[in-house]
N, CA, C and O of each residue as an XYZ file, in Angstrom:
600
protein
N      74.405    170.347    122.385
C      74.751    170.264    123.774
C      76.074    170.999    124.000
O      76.904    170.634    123.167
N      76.651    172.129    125.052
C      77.425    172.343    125.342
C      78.361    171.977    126.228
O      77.943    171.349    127.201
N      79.592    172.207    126.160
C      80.419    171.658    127.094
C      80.513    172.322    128.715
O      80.111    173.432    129.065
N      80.936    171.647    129.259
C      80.722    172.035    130.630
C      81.523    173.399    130.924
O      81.287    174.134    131.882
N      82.696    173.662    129.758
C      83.439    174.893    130.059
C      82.965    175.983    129.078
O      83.706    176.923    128.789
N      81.527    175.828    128.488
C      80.930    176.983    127.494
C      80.091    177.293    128.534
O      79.497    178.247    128.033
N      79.753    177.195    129.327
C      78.285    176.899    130.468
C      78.975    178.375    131.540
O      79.854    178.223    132.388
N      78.483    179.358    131.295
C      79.159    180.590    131.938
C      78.685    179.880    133.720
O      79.448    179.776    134.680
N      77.560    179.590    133.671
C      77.420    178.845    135.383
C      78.499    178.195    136.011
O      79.161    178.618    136.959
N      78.639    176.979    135.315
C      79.556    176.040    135.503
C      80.788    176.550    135.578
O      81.665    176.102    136.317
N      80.889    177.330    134.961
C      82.748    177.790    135.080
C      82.770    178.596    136.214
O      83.848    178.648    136.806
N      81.662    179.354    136.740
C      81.683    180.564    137.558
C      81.890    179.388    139.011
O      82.631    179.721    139.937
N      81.251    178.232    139.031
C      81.141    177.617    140.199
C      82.581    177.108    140.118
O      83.157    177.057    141.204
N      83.229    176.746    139.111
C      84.404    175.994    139.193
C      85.062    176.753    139.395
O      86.076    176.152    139.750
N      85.309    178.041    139.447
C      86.307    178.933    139.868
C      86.087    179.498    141.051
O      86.952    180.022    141.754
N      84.687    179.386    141.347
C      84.651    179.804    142.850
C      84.729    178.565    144.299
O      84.821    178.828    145.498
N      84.649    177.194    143.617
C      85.317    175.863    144.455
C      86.957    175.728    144.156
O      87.586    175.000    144.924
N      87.678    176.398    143.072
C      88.730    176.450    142.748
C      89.378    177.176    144.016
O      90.029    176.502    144.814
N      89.241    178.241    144.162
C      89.329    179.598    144.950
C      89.769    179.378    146.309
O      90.846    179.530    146.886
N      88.386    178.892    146.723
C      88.487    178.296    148.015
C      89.374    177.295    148.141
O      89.535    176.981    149.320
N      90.063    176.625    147.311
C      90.771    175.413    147.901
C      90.249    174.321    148.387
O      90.480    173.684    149.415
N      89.350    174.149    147.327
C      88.536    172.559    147.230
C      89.368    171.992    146.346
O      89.918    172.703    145.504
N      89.629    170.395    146.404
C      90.312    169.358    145.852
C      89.244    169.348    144.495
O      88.070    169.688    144.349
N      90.445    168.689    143.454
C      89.621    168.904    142.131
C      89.056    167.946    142.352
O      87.842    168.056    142.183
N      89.578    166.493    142.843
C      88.003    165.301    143.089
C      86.432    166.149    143.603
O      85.315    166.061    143.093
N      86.821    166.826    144.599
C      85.401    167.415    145.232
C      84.693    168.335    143.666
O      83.661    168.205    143.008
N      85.737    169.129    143.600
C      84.624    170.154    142.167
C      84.572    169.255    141.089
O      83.407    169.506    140.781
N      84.945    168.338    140.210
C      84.521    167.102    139.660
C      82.875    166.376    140.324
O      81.900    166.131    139.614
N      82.934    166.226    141.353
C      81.902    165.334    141.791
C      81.124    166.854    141.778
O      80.232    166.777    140.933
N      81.132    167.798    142.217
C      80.359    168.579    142.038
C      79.546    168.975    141.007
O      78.317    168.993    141.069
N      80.367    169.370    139.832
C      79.899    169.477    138.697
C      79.692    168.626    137.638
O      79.352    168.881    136.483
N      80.014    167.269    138.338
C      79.666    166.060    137.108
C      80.471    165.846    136.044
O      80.083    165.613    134.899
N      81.693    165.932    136.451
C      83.006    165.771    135.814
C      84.038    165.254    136.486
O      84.126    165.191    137.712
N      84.969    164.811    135.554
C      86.177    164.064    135.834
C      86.777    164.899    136.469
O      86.601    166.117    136.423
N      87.786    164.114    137.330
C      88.701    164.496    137.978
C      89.913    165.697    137.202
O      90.275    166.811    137.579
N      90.237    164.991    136.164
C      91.215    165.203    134.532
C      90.571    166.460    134.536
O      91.205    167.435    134.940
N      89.610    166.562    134.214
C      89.030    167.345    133.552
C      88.949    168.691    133.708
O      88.972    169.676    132.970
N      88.803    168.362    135.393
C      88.943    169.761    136.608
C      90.435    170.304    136.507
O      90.817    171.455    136.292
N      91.192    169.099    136.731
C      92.687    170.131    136.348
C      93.264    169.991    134.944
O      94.139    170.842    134.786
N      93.094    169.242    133.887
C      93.392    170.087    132.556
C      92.958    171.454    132.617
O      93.837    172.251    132.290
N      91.687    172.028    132.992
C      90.787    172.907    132.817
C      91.881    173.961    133.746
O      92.588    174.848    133.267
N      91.787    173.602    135.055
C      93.226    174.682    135.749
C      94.141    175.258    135.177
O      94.535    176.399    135.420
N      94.838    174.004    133.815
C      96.186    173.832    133.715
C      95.963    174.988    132.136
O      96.741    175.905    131.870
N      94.935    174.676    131.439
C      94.952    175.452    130.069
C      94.765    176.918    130.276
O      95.453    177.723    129.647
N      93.881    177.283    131.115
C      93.754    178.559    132.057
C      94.500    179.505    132.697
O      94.261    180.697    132.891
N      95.949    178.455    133.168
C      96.801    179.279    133.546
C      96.405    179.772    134.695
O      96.733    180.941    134.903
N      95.535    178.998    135.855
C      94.852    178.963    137.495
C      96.233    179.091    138.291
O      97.168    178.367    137.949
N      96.338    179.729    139.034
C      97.355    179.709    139.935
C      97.716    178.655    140.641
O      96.728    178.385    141.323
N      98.547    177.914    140.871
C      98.767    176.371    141.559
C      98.423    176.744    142.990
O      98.670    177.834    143.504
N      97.806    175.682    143.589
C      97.440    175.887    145.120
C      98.141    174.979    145.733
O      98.727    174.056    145.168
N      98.116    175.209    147.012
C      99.002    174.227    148.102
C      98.119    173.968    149.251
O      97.849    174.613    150.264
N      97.626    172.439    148.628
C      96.541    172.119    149.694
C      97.563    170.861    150.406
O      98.391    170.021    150.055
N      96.800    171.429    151.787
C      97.383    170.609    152.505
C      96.280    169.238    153.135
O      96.328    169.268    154.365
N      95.743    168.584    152.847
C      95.400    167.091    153.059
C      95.318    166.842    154.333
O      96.347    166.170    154.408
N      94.934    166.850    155.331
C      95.303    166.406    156.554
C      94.234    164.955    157.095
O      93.052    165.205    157.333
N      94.711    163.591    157.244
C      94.159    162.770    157.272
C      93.631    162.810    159.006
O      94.304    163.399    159.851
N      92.387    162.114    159.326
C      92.390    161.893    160.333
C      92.515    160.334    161.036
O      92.285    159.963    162.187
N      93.036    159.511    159.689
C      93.176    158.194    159.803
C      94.785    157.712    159.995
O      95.243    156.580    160.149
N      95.262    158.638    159.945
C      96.703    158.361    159.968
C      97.979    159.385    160.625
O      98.462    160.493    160.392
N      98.037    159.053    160.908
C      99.711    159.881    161.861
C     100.550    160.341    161.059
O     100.923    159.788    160.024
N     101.039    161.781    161.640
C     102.146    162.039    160.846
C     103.236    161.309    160.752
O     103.529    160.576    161.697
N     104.080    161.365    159.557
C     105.379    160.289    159.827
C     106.368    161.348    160.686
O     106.253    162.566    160.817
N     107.528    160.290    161.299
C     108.044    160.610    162.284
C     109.498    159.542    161.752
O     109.693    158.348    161.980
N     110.322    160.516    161.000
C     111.322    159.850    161.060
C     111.959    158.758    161.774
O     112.039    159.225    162.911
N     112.403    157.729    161.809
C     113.237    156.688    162.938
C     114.494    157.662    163.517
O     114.635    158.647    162.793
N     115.267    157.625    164.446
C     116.407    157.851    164.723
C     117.477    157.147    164.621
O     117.495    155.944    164.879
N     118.427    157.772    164.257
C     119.814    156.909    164.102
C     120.585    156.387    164.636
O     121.266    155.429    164.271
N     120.585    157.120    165.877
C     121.195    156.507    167.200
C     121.171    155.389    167.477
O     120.241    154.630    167.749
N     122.154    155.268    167.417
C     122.569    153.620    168.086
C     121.682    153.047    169.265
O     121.235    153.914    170.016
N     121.460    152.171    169.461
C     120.510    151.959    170.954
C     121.337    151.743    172.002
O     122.381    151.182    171.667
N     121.218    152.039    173.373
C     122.416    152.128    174.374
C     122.291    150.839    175.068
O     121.367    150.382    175.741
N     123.633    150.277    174.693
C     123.415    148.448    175.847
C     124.120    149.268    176.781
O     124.864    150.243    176.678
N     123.569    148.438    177.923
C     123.747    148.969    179.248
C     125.134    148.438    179.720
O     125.247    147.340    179.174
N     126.178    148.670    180.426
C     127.586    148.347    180.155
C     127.307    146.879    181.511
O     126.543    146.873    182.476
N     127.995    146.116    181.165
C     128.035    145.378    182.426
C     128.530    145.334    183.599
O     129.751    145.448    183.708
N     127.634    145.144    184.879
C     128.046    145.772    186.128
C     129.657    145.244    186.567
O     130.075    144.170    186.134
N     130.220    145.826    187.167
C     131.792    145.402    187.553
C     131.878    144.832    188.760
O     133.045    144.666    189.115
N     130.911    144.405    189.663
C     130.520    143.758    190.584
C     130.092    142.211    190.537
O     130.359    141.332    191.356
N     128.989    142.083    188.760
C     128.647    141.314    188.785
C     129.487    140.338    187.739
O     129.514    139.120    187.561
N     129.890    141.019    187.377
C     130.817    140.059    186.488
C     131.971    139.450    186.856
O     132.935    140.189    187.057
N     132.144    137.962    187.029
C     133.241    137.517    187.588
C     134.604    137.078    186.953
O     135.602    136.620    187.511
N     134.371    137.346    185.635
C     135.629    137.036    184.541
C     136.601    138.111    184.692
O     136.288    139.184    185.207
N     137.838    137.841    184.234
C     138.655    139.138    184.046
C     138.165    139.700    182.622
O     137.783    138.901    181.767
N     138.180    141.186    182.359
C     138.530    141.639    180.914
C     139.809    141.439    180.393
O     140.907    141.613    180.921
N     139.291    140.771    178.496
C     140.278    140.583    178.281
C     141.286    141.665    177.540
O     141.009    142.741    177.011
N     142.541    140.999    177.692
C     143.636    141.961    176.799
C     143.026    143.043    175.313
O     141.973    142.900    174.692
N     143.689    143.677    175.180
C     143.196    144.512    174.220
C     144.106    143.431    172.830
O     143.560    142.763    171.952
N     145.084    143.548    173.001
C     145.665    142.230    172.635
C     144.768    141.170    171.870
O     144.572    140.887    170.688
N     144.307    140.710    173.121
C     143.747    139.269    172.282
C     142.372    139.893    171.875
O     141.522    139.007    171.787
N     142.005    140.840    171.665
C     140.430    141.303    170.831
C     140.561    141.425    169.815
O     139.954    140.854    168.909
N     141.874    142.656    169.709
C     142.402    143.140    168.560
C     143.215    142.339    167.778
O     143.703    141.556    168.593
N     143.642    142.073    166.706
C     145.001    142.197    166.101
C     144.726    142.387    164.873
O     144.016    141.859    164.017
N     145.688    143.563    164.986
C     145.880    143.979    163.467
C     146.247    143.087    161.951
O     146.620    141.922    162.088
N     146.175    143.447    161.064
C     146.308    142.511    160.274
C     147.800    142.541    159.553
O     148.361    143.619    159.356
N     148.347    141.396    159.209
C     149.804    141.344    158.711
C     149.926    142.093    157.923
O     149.179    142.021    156.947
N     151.045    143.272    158.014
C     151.416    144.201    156.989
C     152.080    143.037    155.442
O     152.854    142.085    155.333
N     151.435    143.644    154.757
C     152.038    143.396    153.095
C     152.350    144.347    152.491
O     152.055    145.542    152.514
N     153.345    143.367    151.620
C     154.778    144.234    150.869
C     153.681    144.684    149.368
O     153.748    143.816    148.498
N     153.087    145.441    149.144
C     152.227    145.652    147.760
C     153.410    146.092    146.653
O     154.556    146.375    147.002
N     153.063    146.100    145.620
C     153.911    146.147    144.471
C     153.749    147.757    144.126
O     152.918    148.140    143.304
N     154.506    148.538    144.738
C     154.526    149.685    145.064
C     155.202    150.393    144.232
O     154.902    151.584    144.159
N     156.400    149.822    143.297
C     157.918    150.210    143.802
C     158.146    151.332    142.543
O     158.980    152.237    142.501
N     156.779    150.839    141.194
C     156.712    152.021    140.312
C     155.943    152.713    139.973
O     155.680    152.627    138.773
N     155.234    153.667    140.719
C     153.816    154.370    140.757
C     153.867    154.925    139.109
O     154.870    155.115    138.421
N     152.688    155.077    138.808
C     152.542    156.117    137.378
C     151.388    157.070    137.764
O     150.377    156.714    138.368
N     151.662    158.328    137.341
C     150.340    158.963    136.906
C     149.900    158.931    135.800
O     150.501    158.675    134.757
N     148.846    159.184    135.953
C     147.166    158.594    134.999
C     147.316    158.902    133.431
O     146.656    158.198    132.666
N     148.147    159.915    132.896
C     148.585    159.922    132.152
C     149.318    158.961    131.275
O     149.179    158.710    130.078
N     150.320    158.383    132.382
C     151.536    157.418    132.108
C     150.972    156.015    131.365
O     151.416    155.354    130.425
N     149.737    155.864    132.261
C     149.447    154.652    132.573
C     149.190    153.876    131.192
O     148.465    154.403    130.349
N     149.749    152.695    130.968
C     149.266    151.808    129.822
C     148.699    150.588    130.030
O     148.897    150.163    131.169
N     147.835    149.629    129.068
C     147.227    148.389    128.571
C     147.390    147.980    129.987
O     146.521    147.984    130.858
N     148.885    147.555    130.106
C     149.355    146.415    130.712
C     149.912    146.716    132.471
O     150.472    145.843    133.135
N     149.591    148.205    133.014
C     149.775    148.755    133.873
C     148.598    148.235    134.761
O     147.551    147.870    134.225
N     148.782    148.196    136.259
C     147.704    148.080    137.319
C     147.050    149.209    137.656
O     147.777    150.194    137.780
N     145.734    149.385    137.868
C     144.825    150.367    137.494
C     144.576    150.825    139.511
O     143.723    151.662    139.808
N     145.218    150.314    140.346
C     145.253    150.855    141.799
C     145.546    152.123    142.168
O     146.698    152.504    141.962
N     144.751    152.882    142.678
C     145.123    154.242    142.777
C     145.960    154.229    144.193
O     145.734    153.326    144.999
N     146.665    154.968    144.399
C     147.541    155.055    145.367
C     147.583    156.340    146.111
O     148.053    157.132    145.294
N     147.282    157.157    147.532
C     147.444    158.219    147.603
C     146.080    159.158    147.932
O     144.975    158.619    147.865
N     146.183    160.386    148.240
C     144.924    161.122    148.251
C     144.429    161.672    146.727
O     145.212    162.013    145.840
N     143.035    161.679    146.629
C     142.589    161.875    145.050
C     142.872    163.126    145.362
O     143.814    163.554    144.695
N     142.384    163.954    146.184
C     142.535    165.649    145.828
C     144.081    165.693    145.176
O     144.065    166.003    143.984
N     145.071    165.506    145.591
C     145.920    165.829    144.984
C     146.336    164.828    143.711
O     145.650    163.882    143.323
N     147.583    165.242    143.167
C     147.341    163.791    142.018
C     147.553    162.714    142.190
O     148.413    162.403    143.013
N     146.910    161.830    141.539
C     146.886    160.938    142.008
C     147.903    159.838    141.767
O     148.397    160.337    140.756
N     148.767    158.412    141.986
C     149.500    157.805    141.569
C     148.682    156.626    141.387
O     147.704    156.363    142.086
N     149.205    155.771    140.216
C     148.559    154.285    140.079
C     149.782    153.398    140.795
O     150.916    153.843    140.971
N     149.369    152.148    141.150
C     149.814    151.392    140.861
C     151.241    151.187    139.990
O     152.354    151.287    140.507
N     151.027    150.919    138.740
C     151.820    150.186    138.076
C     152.478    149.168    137.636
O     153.058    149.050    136.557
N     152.400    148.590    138.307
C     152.883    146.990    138.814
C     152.128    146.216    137.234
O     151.041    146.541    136.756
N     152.942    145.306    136.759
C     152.198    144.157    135.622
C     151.184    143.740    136.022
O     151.087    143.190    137.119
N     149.793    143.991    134.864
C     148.032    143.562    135.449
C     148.372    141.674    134.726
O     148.816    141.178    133.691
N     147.701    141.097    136.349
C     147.370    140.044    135.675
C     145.912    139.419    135.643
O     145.588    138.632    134.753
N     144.878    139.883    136.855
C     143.619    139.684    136.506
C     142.970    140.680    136.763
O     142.858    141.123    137.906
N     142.398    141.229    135.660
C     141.076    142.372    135.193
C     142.355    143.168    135.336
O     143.518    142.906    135.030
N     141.477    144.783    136.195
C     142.583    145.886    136.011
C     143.601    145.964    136.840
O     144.489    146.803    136.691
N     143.581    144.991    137.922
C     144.635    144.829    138.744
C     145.762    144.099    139.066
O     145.611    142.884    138.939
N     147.115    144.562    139.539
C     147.964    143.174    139.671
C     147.451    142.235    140.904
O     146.542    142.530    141.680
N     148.192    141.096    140.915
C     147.786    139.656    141.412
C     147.332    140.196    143.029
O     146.211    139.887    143.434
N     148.251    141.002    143.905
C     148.102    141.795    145.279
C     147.045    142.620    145.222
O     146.256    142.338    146.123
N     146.710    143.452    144.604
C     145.445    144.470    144.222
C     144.532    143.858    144.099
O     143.660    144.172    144.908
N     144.165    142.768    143.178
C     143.210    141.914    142.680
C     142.439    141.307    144.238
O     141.261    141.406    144.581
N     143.620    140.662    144.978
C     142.926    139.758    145.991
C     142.678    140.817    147.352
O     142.142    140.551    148.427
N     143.172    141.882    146.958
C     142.220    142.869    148.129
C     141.000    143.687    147.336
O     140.137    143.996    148.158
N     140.791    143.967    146.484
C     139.621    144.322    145.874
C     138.085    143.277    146.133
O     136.938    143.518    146.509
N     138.763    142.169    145.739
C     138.006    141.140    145.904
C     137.501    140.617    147.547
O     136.608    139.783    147.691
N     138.171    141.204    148.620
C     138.244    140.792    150.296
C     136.985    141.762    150.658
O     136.527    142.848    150.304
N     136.699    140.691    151.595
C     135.011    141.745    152.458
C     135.818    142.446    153.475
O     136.936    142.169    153.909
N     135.012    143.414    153.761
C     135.678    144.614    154.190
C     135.674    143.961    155.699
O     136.166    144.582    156.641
């Protein structure tokens, strides 16, 4: 018995459903072969890769979501009878702290027992910290803002 790729027929049809840009499921069911089989057979051959395009009629193209924010509608200034409040009382900034600033190192410098806080813009060089680490790589001030939700 020969194989389906000794069969000068069989190959002539598989290269001429190849051609056309039939899916290897379709020339498989055609010729009574696996799916595998149809494209190992492509792939040892050295068949030119095709670019089939699939087009379902059961399903929609996808359509990205948008990012845009959704627009709340501002509230009318007629209908609202409250005052707006202070910018003041919405806002407030948060209490400036004194951080342990006072002996930066660069990355070089830095040892064991140094605070691992970078200080500064990275493009240029950068400064640590420095300050005595007392939990993980940071000192005690570093530590409890690392640890804070943003």
């Amino acid at each position: 018995m020969l194989k389906w790729t000794q069969d000068e027929s069989r190959v002539a049809e598989y290269l001429k459903l190849y051609y056309i840009d039939v899916t290897h499921q379709k020339i498989a069911d055609a010729l009574g072969i696996t799916r595998n089989a149809s494209v190992s057979y492509a792939a040892r051959k050295n068949l030119p890769p095709r670019r089939l395009r699939v087009v379902r009629a059961d399903k929609k193209p996808y359509v990205r979501p948008s990012r845009a924010k959704p627009k709340v509608p501002l509230p009318n200034a007629t209908s609202s009878t409250q005052p707006t409040p202070a910018v003041s009382a919405v806002f407030k900034p948060p209490p400036e702290r004194h951080l342990p600033t006072s002996n930066p190192v660069k990355i070089w410098e830095l040892q064991f027992h140094h605070c691992r806080w970078p200080l500064g813009d990275p493009s240029a060089t950068m400064d640590y910290c420095g300050a005595p680490r007392t939990e993980g790589p940071y000192c005690s001030e570093h530590h409890k803002l690392s640890r804070r939700a943003p």
